[in-house]
C-alpha positions as CSV (number, residue, x, y, z in Angstrom):
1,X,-88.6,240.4,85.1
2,X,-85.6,239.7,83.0
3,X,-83.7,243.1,82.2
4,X,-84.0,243.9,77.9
5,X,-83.7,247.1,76.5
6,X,-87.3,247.5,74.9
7,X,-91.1,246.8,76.8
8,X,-94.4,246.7,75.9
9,X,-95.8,249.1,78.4
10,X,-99.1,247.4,78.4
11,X,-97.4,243.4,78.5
12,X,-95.9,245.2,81.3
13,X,-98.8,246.1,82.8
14,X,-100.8,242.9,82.4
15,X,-97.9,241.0,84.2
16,X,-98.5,243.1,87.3
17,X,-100.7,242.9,90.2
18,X,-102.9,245.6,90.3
19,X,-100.7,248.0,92.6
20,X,-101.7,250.5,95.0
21,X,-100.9,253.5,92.3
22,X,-103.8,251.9,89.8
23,X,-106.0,251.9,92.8
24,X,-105.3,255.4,93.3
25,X,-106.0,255.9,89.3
26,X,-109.1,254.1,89.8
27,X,-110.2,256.0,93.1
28,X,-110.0,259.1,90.9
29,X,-111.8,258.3,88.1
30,X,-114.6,256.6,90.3
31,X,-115.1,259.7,91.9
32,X,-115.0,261.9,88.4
33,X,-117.7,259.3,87.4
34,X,-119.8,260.0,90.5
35,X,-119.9,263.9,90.5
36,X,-120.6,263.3,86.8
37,X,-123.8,261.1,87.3
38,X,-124.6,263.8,90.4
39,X,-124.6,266.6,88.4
40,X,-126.3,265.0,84.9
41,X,-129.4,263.5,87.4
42,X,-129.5,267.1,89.1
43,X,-132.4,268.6,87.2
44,X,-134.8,265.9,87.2
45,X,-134.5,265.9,91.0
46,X,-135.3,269.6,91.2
47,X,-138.3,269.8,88.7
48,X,-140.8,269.5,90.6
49,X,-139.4,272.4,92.8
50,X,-138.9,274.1,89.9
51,X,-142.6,273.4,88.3
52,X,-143.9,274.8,91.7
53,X,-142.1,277.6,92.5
54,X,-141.4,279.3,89.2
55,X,-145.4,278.0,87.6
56,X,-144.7,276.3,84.6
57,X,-146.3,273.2,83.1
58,X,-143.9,270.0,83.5
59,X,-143.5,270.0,79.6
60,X,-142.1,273.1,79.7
61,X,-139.1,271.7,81.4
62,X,-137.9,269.8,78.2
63,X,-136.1,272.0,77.0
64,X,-134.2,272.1,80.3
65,X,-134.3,268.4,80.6
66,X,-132.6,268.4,77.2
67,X,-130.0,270.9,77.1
68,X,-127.4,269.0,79.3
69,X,-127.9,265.9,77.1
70,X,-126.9,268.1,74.0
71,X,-123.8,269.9,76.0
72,X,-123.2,266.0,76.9
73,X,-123.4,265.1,73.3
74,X,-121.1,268.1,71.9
75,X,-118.4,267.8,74.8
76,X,-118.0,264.0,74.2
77,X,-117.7,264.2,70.1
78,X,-115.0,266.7,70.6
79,X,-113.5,265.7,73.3
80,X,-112.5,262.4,72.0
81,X,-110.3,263.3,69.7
82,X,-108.8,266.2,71.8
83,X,-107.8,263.9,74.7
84,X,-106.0,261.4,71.5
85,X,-104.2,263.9,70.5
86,X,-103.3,266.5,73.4
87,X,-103.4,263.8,76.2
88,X,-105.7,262.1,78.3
89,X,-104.8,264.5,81.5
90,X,-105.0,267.1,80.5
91,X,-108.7,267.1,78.4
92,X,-110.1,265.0,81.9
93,X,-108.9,267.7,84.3
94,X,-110.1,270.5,82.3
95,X,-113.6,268.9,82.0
96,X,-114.1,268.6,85.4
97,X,-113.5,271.5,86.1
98,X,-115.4,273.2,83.5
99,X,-118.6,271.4,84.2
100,X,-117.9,272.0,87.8
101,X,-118.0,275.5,87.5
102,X,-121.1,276.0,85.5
103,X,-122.8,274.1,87.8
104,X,-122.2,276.2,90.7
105,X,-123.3,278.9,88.0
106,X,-126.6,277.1,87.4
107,X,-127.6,277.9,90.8
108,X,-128.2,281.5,90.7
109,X,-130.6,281.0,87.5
110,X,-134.0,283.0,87.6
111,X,-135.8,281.9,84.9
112,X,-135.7,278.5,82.5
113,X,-134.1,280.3,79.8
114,X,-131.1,280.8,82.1
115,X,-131.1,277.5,83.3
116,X,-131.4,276.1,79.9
117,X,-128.5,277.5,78.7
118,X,-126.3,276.7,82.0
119,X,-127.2,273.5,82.0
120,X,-126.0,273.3,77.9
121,X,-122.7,274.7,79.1
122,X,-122.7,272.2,82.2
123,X,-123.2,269.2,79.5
124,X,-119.9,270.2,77.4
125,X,-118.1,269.2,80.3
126,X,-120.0,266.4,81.5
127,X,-119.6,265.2,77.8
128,X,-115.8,265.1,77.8
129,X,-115.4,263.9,81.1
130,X,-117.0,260.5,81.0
131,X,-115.0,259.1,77.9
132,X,-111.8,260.3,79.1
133,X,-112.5,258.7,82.4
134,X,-113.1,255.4,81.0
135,X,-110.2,255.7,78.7
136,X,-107.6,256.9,81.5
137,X,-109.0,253.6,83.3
138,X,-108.8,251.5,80.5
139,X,-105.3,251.7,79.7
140,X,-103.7,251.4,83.2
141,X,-105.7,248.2,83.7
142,X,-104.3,244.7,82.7
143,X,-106.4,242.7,80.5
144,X,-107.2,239.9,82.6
145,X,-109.2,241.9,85.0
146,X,-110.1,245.1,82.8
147,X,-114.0,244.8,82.6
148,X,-114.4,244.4,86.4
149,X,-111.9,247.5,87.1
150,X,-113.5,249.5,84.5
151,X,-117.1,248.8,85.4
152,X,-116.3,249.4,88.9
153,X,-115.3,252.9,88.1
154,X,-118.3,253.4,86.5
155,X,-120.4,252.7,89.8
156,X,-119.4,255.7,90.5
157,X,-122.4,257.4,87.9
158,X,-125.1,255.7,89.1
159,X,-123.6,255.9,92.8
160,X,-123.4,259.7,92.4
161,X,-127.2,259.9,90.9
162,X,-128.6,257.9,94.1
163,X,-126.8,260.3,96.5
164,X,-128.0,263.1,94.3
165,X,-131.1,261.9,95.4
166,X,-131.2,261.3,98.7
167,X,-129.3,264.8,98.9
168,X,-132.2,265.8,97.3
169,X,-135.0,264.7,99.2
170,X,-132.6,266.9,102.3
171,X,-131.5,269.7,100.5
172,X,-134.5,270.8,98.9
173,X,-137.2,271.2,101.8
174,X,-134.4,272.7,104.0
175,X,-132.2,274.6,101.4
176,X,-134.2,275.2,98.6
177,X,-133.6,273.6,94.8
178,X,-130.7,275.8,94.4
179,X,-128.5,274.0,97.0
180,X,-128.6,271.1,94.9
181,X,-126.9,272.8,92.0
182,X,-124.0,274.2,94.5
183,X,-123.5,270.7,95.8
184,X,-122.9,269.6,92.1
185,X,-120.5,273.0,91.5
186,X,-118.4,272.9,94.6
187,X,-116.9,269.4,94.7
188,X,-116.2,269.0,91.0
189,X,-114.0,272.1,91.2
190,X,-112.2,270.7,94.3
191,X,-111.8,267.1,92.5
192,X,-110.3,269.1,89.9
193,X,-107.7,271.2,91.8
194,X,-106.5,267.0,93.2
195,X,-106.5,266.0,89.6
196,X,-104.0,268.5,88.4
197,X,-101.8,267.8,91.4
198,X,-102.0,263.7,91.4
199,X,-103.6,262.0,88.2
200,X,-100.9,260.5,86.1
201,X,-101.1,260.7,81.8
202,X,-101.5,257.6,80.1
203,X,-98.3,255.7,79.5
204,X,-100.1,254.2,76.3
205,X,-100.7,257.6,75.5
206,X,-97.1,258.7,76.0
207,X,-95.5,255.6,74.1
208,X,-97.8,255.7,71.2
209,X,-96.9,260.0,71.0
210,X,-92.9,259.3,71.4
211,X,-92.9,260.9,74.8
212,X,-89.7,260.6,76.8
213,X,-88.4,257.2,78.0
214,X,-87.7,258.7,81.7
215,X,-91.2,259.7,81.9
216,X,-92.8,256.8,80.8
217,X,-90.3,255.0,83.4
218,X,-91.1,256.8,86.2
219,X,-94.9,256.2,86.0
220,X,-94.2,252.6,85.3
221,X,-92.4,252.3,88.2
222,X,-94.7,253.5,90.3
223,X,-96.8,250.2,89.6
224,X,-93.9,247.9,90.0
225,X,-90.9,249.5,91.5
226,X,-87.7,248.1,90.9
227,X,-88.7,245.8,87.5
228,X,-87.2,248.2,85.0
229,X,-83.7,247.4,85.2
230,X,-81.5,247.6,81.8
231,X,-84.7,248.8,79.8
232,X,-83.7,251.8,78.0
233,X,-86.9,252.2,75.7
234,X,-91.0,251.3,75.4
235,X,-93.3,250.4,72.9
236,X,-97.2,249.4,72.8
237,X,-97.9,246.9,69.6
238,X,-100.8,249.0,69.0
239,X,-97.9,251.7,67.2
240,X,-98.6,249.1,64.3
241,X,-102.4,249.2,63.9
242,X,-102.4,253.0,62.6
243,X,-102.4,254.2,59.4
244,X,-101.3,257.5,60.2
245,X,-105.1,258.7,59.7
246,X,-107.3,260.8,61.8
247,X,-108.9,259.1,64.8
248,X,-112.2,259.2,63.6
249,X,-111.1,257.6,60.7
250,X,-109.7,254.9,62.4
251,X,-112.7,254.3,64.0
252,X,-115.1,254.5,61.3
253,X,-112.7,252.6,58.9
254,X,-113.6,249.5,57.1
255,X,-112.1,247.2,60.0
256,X,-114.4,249.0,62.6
257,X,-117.2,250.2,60.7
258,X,-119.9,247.9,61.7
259,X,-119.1,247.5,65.1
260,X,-118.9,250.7,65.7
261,X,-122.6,251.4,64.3
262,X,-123.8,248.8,66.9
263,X,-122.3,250.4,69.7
264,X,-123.8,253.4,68.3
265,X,-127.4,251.9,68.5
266,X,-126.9,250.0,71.2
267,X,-125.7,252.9,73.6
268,X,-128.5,255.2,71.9
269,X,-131.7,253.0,73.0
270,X,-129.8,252.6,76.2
271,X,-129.2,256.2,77.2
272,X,-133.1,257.3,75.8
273,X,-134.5,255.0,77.9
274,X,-132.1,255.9,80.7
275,X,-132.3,259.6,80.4
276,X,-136.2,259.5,79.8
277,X,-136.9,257.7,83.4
278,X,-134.0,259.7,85.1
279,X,-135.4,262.9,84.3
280,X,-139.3,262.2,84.3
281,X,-139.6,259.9,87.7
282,X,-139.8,261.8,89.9
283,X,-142.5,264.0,88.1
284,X,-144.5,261.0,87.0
285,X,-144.1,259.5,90.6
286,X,-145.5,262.9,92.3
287,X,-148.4,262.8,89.7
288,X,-149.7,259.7,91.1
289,X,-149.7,261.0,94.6
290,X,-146.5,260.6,95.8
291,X,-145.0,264.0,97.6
292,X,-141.9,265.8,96.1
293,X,-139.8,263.8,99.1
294,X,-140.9,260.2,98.6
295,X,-140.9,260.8,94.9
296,X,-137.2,262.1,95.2
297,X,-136.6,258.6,97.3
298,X,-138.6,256.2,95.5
299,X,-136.5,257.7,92.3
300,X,-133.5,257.2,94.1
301,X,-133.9,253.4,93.8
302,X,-133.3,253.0,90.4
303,X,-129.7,254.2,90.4
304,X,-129.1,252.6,93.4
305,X,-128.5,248.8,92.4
306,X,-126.1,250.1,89.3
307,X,-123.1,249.5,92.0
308,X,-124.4,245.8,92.0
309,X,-125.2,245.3,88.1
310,X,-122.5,247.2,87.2
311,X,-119.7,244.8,89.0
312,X,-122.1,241.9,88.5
313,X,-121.8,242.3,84.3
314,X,-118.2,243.4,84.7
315,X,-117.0,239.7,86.0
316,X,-119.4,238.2,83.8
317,X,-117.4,239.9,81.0
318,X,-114.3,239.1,81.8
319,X,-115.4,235.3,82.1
320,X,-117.9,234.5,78.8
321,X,-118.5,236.6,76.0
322,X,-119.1,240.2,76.5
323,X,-121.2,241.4,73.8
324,X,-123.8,238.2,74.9
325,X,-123.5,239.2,78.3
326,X,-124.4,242.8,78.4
327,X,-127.5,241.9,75.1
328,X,-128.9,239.8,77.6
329,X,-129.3,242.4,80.3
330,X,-131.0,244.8,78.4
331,X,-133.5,242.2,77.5
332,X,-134.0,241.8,81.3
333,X,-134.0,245.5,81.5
334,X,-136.8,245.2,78.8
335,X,-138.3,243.1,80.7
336,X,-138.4,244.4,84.6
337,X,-139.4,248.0,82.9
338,X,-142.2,246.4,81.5
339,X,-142.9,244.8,84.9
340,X,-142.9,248.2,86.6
341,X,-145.4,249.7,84.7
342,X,-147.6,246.6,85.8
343,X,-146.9,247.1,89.3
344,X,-147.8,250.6,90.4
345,X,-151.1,249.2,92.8
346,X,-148.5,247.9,95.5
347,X,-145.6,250.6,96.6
348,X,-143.3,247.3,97.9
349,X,-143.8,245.9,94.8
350,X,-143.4,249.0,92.8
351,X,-139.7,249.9,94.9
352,X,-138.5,246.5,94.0
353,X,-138.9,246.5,90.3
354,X,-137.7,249.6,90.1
355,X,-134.6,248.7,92.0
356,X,-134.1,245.5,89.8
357,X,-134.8,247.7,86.3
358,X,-132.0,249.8,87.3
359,X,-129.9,247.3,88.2
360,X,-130.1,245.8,84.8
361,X,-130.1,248.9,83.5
362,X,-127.1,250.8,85.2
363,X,-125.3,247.1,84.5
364,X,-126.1,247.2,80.5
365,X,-125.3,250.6,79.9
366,X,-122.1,251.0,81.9
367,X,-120.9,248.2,80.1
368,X,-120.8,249.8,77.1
369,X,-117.6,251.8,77.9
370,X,-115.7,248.8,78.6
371,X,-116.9,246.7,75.4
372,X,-115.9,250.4,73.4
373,X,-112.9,250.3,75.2
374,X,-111.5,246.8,74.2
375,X,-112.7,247.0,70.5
376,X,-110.5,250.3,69.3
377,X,-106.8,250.3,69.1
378,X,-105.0,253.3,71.6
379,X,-104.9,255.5,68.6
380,X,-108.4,256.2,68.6
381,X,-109.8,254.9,71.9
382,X,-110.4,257.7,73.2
383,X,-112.6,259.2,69.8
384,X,-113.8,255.5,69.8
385,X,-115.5,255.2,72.9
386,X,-116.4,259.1,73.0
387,X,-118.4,259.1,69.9
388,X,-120.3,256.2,71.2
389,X,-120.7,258.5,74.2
390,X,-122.1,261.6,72.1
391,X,-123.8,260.0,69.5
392,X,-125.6,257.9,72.4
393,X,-126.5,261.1,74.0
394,X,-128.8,262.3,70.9
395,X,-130.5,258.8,72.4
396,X,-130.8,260.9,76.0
397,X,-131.9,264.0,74.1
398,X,-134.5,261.7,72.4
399,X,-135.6,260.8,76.2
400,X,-136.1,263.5,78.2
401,X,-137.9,265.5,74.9
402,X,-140.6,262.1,74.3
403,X,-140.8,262.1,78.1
404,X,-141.9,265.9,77.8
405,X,-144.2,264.9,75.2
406,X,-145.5,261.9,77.0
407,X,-146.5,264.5,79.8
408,X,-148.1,266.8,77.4
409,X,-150.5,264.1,76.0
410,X,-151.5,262.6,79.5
411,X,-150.0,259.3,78.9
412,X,-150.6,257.0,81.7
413,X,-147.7,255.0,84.2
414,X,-148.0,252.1,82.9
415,X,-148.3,252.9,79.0
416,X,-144.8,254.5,79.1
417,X,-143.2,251.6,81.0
418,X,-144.6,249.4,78.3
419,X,-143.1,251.8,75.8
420,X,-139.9,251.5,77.2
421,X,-139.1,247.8,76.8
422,X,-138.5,248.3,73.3
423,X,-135.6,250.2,73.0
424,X,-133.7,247.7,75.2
425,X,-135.0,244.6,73.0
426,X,-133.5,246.9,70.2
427,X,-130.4,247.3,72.1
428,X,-129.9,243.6,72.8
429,X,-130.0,242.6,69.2
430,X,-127.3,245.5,68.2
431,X,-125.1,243.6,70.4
432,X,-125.7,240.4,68.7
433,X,-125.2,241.3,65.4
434,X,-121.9,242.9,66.2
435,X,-121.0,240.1,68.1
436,X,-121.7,237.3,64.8
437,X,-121.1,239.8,62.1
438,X,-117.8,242.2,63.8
439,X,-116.1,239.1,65.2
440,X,-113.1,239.5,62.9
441,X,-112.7,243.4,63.4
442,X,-112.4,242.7,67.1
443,X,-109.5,239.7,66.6
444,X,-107.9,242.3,64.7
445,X,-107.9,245.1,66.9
446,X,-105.1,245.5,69.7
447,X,-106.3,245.9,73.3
């Protein structure tokens, strides 16, 4: 690179390969990912142990099943615009290891109005991890690959829910239920201490807050070493896009508005129908004869194949156009779910379109981040793609309460599969009409 005296940090970036430093970035934030889709799965894995040993009805674990979601749902609205204006770093490492430690806390509860209000103080930090996770990633990824890299991080969620469960299945009939929750306390806390020690801030961040030039130098040079020669300042040509505005405003401004709805919608129907199978499988599973362990297993295949889907859509979107690709994998989502509920007279059958729904699933809905991601300007990123995070979580919220309610009124297996299709048919049109009616906010946004 020819020597000047100003950069674009993120030109810089996309002329790059991606260097050893972004993988380490990008091994961190997997694994932030991971303990967070552990520790969010956690209590749908222990309810049955929990229905057993303590005597409750299964619909008496909503409120359980729920109080994460709405932790999840405060932590990412106000995290967003925390991390935009105190730093990515800082907000990511403190989430981690605040829901780390109220995990390890939510072991020790005695009754489920204990563990109802650990697992709300678990969710506030759950909440503000993810979007900062995705943003941190984001921004130290060059365009031309950023989907894939971004989506790859996020097999770590479903990754981290599918060893939750096989954890499960060997914690719980040697350890009890409780060990679960320590598993999901202890390493958090430990991923936090490395976070504080090796995870870099945001040179987007920096720039766009007038941070010093020899900082912002010294992490760039860690991705190319040697290619900095003569420059004495940075820039990002996002500094432009402001209007000196709140993030929020930014993001619900005129030039956003709309597609900022749809993402809202989108992620909503996504995460009730996510949230509503993740916490009510393994119940429903065990109430058509399955024991606790194979329920806990079976279960375990639906977050499994997210790796897969997740990677899959992430090339895909870096290749044709996003917003098409991701609408037409909840559709197939719609469709395998409505499949499963079709196919509960043959196990094999049963295991493989479950695998497949949550391979579509996990694909679709991780996604979202990355779409969020590339539409909003560095200003409010971070508020951009939380929001779609919290206010999605209400969709979560929306699960795991019907799910209770479905229990309650006897529905069968198969009625609530059919259910489910239509929220991702829903989902797949909200991407569609941003995609023909937001096209012009997006040209105008800065990635």
């Amino acid at each position: 690179m020819s020597a000047s005296h100003t950069i674009d940090v993120q030109d810089f970036i996309d002329r790059q390969r991606f260097s050893p430093f972004q993988w380490l970035i990008l091994v961190l934030c997997f694994l932030i990912v991971a303990a967070d889709g552990f520790d969010a799965a956690a209590v749908g894995f222990i309810a049955p142990s929990l229905v057993q040993e303590w005597g409750v009805a299964k619909s008496a674990l909503g409120p359980v099943m729920s109080a994460a979601l709405f932790g999840l749902a405060i932590g990412a609205l106000t995290a967003g615009p925390l991390a935009d204006r105190l730093g990515r770093k800082l907000v990511l490492t403190l989430s981690v290891l605040f829901f780390g430690a109220w995990s390890f806390a939510s072991a020790f509860a005695g009754s489920i109005e204990q563990l109802t209000v650990l697992r709300f103080l678990t969710g506030l930090g759950l909440g503000a991890a993810m979007p900062n996770a995705v943003t941190m990633m984001s921004e130290y990824a060059p365009q031309r690959i950023r989907a894939i890299v971004v989506n790859t991080m996020f097999c770590g969620f479903p990754l981290g829910q599918a060893v939750g469960g096989f954890a499960a299945a060997w914690l719980i009939p040697h350890h009890g239920w409780h060990s679960v929750l320590l598993v999901g306390g202890v390493v958090p806390l430990l991923l936090a201490a490395l976070l504080m020690l090796v995870l870099p801030e945001s040179v987007r961040f920096m720039v766009i807050h007038r941070q010093p030039s020899e900082r912002i130098a010294r992490v760039l040079e860690r991705i190319a070493p040697g290619q900095l020669a003569g420059v004495s300042s940075f820039m990002a040509a996002e500094q432009q896009a402001g209007d000196g505005g709140s993030a929020l405003g930014l993001v619900l401004s005129t030039r956003y508005r709309l597609g900022t709805l749809m993402l809202w919608l989108t992620y909503f129907m996504g995460l009730l129908i996510f949230y509503l199978l993740t916490s009510w499988l393994p119940t429903l599973f065990k109430g058509v004869g399955f024991s606790i362990e194979k329920a806990a297993l079976i279960t375990a295949l639906f977050p499994l194949g997210g790796g897969v889907g997740t990677i899959f859509v992430g090339w895909l979107m870096d290749r044709c156009n996003p917003h098409r690709v991701i609408a037409a994998t909840y559709a197939l989502t719609g469709a395998l779910i409505f499949a499963v509920g079709l196919g509960t007279d043959n196990l094999w059958l049963l295991g493989v379109l479950i695998f497949l729904a949550g391979t579509a699933m996990n694909g679709a809905q991780s996604s979202m981040p990355t779409l969020a991601a590339g539409f909003y300007p560095t200003q409010g990123r971070a508020t951009g793609v939380a929001w779609m995070l919290g206010v999605g979580r209400f969709g979560g919220i929306s699960g795991a309460l019907i799910g209770a309610e479905m229990m309650r009124l006897g529905w069968g297996f198969g009625t609530i599969f059919s259910i489910l299709a239509i929220p991702a048919l829903i989902a797949a049109v909200a991407l569609l009409i941003k995609a023909s009616r937001g096209r012009r906010a997006e040209q105008l946004a800065l990635s």
